[in-house]
LUMPA-221366 format. One record per atom (N, C-alpha, C): residue number from 1; residue in one letter; atom name; x, y negated, z negated. Coordinates in steps of 0.1 Angstrom, whole numbers, plus 5000, padded with zeros to 4 digits. Each point is the difference from the previous one (the first is absolute). Layout:
    n  res  atom    xx    yy    zz
  NUM    a    CA     X     Y     Z
...
This chain:
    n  res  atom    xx    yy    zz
    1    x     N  4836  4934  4837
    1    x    CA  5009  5010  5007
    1    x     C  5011  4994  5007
    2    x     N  5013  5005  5000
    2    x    CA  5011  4992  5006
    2    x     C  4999  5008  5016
    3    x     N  5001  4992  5008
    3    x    CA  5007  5010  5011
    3    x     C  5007  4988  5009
    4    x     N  5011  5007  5007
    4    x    CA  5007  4991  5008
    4    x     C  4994  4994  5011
    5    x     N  5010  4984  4998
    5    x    CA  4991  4987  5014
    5    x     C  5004  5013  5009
    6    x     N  5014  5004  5004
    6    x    CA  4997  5004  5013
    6    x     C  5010  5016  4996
    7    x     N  4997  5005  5009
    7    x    CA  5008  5014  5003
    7    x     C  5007  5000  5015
    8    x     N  5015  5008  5000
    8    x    CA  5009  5000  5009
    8    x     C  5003  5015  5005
    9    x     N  4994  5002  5011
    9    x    CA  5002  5017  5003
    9    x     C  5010  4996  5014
   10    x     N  5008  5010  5007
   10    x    CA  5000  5001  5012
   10    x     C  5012  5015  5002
   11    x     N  5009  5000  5011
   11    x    CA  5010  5004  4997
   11    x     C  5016  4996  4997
   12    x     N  5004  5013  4999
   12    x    CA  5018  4990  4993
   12    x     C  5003  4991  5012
   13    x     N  5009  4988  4999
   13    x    CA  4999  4993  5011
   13    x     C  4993  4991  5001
   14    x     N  4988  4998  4992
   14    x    CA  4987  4989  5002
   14    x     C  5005  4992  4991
   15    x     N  5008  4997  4993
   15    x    CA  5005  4990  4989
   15    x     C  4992  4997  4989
   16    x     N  4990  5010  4995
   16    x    CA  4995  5002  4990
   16    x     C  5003  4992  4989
   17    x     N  5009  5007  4991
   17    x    CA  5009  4991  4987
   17    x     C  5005  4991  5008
   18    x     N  5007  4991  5010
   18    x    CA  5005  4990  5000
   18    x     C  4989  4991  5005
   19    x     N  4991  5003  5011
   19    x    CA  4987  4989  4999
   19    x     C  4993  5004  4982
   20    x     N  5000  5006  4994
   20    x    CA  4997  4996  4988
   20    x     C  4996  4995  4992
   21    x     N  5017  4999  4999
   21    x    CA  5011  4989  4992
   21    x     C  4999  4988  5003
   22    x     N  4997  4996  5015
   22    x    CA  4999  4988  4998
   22    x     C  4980  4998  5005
   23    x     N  4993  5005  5004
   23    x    CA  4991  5001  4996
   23    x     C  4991  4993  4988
   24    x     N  5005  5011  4986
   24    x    CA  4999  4997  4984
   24    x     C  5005  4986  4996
   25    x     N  5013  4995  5003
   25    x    CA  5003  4990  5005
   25    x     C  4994  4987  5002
   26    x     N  4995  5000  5009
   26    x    CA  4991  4990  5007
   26    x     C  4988  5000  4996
   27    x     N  4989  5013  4995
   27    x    CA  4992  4999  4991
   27    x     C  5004  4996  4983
   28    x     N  5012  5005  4993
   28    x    CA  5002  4995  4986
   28    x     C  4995  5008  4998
   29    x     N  4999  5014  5001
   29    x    CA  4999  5015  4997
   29    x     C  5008  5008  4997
   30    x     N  5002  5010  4993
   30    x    CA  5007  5009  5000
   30    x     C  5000  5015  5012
   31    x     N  5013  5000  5002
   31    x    CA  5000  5016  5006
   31    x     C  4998  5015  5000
   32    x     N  4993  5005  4997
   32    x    CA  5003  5011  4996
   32    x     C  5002  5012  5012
   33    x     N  5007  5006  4999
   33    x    CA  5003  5011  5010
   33    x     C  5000  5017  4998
   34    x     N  4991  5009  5001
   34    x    CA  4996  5008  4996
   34    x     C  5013  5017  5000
   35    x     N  5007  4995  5014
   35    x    CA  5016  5005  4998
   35    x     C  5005  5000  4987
   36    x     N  5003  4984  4997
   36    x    CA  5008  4998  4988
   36    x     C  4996  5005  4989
   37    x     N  4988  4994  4995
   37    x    CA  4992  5009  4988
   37    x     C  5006  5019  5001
   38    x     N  4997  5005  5010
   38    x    CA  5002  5013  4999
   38    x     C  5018  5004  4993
   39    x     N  5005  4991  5007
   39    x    CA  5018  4999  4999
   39    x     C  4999  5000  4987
   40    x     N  4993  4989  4994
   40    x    CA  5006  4995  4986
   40    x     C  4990  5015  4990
   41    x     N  4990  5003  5004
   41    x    CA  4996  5008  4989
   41    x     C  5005  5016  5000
   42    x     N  5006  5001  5014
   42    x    CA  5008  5015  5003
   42    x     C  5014  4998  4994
   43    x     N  5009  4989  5005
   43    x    CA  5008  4998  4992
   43    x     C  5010  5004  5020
   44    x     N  4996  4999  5007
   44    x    CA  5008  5005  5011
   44    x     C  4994  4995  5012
   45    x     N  5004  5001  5013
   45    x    CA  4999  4993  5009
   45    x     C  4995  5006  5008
   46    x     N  4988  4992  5005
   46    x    CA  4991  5007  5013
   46    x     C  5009  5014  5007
   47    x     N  5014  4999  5005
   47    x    CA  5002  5006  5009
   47    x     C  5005  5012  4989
   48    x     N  5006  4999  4990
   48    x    CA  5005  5008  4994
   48    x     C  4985  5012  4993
   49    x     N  4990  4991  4993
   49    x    CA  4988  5009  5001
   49    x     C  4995  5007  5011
   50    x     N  5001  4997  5011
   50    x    CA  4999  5006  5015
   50    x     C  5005  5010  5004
   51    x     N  5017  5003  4993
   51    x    CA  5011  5009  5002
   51    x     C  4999  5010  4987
   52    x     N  4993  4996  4990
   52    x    CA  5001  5004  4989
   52    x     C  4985  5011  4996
   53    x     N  4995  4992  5002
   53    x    CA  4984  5000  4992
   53    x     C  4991  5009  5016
   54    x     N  5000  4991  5010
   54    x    CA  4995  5008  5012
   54    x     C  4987  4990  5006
   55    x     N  4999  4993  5010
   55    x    CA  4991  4995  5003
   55    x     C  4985  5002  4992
   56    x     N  4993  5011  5004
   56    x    CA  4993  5002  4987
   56    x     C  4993  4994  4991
   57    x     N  5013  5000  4989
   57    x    CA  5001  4996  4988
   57    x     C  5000  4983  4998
   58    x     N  5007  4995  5013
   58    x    CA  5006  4986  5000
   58    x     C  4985  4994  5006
   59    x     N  4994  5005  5008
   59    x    CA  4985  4997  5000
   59    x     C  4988  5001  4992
   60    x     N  5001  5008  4989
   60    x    CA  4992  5004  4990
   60    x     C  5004  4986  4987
   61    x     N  5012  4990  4998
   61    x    CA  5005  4996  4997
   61    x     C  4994  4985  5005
   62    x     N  5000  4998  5017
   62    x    CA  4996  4987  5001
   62    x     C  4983  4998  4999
   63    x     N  4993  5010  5004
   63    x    CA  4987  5000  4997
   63    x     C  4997  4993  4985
   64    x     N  5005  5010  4989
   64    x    CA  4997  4991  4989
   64    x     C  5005  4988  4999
   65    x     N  5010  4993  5010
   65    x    CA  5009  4993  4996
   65    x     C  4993  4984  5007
   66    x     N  4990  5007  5007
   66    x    CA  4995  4993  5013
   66    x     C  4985  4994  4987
   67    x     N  4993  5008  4996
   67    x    CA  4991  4996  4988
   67    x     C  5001  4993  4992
   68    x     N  5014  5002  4992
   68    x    CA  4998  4996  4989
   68    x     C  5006  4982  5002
   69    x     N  5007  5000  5015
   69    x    CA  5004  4983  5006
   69    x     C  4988  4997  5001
   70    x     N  4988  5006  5007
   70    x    CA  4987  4996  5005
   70    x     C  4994  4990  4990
   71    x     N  4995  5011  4983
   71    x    CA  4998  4996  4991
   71    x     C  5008  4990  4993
   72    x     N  5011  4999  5000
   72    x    CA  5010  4988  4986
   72    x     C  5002  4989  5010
   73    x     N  5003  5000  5015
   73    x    CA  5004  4991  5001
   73    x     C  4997  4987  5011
   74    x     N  5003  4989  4997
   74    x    CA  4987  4989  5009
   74    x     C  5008  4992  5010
   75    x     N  5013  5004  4999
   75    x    CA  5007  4992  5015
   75    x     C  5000  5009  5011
   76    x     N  5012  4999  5003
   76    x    CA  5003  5008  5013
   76    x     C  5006  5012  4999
   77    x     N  4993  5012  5006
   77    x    CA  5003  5010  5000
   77    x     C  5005  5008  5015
   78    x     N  5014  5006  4998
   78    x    CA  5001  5006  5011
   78    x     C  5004  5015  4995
   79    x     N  4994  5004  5013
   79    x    CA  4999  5016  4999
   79    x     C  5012  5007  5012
   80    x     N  5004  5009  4987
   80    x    CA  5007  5012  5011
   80    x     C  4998  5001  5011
   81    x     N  5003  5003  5015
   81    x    CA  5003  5001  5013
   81    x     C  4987  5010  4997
   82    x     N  5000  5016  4997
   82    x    CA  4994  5010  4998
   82    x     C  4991  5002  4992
   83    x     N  4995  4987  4991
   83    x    CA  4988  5003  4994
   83    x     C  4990  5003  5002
   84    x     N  4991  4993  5013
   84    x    CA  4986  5005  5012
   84    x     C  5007  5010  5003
   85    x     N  5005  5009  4998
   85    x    CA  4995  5016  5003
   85    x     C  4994  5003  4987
   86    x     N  4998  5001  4992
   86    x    CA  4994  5003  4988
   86    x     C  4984  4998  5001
   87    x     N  4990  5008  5003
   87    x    CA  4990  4994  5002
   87    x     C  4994  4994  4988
   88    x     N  5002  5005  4990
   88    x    CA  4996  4992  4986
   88    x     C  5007  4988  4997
   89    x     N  5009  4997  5011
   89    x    CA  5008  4987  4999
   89    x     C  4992  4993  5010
   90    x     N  4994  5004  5010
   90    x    CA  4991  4996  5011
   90    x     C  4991  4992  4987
   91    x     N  4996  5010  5000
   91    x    CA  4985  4993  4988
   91    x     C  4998  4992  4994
   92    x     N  5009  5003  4991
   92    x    CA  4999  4987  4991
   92    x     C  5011  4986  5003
   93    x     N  5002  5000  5013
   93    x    CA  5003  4990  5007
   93    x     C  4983  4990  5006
   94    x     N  4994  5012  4998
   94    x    CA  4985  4987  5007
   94    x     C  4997  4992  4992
   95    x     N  4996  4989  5004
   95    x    CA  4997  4991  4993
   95    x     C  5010  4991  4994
   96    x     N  5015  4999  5003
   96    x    CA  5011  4994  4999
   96    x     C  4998  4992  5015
   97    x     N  5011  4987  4995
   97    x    CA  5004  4994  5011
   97    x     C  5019  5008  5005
   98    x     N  4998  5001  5012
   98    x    CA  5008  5011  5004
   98    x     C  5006  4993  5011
   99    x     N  5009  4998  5006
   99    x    CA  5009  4994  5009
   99    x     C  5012  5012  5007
  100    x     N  4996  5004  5014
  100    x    CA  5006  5010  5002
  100    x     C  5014  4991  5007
  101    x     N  5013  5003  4994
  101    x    CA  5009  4988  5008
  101    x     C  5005  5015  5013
  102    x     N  5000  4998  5009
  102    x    CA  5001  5006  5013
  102    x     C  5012  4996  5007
  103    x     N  5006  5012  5006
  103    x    CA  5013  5001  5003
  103    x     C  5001  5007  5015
  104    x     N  5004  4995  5007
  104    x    CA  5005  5006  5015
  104    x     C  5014  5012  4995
  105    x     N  5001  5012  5007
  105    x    CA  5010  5006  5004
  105    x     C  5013  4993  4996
  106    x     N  5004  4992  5010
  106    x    CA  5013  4991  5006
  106    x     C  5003  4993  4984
  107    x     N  4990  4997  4997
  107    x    CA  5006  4987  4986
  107    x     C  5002  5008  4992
  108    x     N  4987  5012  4995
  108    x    CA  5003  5002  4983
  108    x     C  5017  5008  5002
  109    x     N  5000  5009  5016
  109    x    CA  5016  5007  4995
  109    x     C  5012  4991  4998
  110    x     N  4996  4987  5008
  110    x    CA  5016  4990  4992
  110    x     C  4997  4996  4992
  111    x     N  4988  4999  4994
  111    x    CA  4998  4994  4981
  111    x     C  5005  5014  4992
  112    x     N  4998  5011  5006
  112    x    CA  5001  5012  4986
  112    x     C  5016  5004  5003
  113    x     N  5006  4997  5014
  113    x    CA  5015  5004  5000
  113    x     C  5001  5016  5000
  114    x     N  5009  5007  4995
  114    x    CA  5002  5013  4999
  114    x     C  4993  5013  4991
  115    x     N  4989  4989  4996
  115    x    CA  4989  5001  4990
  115    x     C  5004  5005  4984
  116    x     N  5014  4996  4996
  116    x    CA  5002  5005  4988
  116    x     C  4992  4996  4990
  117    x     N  4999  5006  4989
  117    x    CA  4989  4997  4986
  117    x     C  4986  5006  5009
  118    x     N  5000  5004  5012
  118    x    CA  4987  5002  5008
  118    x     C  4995  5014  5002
  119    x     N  4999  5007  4989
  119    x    CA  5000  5014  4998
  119    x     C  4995  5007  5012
  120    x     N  4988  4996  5007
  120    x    CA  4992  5001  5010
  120    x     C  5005  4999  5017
  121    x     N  5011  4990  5000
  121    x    CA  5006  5001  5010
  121    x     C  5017  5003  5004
  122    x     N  5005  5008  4991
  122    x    CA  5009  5006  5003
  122    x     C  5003  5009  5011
  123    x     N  5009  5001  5004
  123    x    CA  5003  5003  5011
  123    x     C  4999  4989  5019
  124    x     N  4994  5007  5010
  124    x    CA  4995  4994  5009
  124    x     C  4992  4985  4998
  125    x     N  5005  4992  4988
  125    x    CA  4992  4988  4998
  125    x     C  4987  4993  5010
  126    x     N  5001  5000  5015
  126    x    CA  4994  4994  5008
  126    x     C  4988  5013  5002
  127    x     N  5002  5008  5001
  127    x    CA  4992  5015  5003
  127    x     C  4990  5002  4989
  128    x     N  5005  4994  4987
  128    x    CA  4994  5007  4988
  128    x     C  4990  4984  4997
  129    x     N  5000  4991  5002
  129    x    CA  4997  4987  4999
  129    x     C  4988  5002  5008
  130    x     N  5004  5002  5015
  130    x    CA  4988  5001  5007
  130    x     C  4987  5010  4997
  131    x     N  5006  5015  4994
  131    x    CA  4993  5007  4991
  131    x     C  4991  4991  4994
  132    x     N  5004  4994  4992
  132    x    CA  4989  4999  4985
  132    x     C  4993  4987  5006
  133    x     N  5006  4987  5014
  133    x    CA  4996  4991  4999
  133    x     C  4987  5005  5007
  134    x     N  5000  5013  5009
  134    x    CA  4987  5004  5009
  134    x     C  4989  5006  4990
  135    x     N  5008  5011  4990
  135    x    CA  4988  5007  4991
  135    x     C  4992  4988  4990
  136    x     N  5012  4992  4996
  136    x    CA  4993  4991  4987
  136    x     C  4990  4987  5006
  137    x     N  5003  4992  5015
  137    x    CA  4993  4993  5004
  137    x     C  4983  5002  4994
  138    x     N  4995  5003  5004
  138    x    CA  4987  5005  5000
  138    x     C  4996  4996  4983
  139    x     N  5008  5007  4993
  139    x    CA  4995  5001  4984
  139    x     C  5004  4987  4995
  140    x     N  5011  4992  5005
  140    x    CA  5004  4985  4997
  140    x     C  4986  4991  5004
  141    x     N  4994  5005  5015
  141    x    CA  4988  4992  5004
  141    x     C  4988  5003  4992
  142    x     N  5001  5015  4994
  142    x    CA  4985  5001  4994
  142    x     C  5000  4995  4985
  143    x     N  5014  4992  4998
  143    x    CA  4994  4995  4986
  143    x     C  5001  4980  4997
  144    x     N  5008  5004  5015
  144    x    CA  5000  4983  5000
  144    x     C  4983  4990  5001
  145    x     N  5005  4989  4995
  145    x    CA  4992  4987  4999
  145    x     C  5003  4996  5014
  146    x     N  5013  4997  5006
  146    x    CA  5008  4990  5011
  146    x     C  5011  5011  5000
  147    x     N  5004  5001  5018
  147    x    CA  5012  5000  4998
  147    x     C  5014  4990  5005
  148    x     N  5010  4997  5000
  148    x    CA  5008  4992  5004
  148    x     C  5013  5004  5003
  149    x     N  5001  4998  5011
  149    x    CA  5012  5008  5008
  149    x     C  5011  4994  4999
  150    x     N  5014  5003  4991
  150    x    CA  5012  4993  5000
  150    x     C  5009  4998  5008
  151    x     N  5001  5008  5010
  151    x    CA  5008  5000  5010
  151    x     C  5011  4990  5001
  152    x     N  4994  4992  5004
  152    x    CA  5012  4985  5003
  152    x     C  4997  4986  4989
  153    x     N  4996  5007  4988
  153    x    CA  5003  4992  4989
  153    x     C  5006  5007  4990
  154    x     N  5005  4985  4996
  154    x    CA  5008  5002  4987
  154    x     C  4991  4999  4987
  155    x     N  5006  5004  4989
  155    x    CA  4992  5007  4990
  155    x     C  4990  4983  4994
  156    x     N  5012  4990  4999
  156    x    CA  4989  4989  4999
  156    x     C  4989  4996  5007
  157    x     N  4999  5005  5016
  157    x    CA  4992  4993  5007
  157    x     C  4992  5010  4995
  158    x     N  4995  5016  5001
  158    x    CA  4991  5009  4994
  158    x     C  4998  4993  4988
  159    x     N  5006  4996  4992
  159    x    CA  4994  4996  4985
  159    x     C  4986  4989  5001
  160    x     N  5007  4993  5011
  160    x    CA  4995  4990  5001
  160    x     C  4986  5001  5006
  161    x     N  4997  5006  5011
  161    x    CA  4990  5010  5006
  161    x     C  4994  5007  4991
  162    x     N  5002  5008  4993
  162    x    CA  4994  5006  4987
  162    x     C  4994  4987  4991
  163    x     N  5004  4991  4999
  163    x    CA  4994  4990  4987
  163    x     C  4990  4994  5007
  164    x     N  5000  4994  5015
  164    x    CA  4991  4996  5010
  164    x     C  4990  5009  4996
  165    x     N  4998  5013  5008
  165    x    CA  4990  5008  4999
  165    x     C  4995  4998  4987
  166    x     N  5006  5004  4986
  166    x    CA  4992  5000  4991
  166    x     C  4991  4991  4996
  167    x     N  5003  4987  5005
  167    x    CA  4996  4990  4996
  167    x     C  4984  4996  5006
  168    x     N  4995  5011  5008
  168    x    CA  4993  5003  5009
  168    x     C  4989  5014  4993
  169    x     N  5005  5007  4989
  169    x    CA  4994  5008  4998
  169    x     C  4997  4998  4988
């Protein structure tokens, strides 16, 4: 059975895809990212299915989208900001190695900026951030292995932290 060395949850902000990237990297892995897959098989863009299709739909979308990475694929997997709300995304997260990369207030809003491409945080950027970073905490911790707080690193030092830990488990 394939399933990935590790899995990447947190929120927007947590440098997800770019600890990754180099993550996959440093292991000699591939990346896969469960956003992208969805892009490439819709044919459109997170935020445009979001404006288009309806939250909803664009969650009904990563759930499978979240499976079928589970199953095919053996590197590094990172997941949507919004995937742990899915409780069937909860689940069949057990038993994975899960890395919640964790984000303070203050950093993820100067990593997300104005939050464009960020369907979820339009508008009041800093107000809407703090939203999801209070509701999603909790569901980020109940599926993590470890978590690791980015705050005042850069995406290589988290990579690097990430490969430590694994090396451990």
């Amino acid at each position: 059975m394939t399933a990935p060395r590790v899995v990447l949850v947190g929120p927007p902000g947590a440098g997800k895809t770019t600890v990754g990237q180099a993550l996959a990297q440093r292991l000699g892995l591939s990346l896969r990212d469960t956003d992208h897959d969805i892009e490439a098989s819709e044919g459109a863009s997170v935020q445009d299915l979001f404006v288009t299709r309806g939250e909803p739909y664009f969650r009904e979308l990563e759930e499978k989208a979240v499976v079928a990475a589970l199953a095919e694929h053996d590197g590094v997997l990172s997941l949507g900001g919004g995937a742990v709300l899915s409780d069937a995304t909860r689940a069949v997260l057990d038993g994975h190695t899960v890395v919640f990369l964790d984000v303070g207030l203050a950093a993820a809003v100067s990593r997300v900026g104005l939050g464009a491409g960020r369907p979820l945080l339009l508008g009041n950027v800093r107000a809407r951030l703090k939203g999801l970073l209070d509701a999603r905490r909790p569901l980020y911790t109940e599926v993590a292995s470890t978590t690791l707080v980015t705050d005042n690193l850069d995406s290589e030092a988290v990579a690097d932290r990430v490969a430590a830990w694994l090396e451990t488990v």
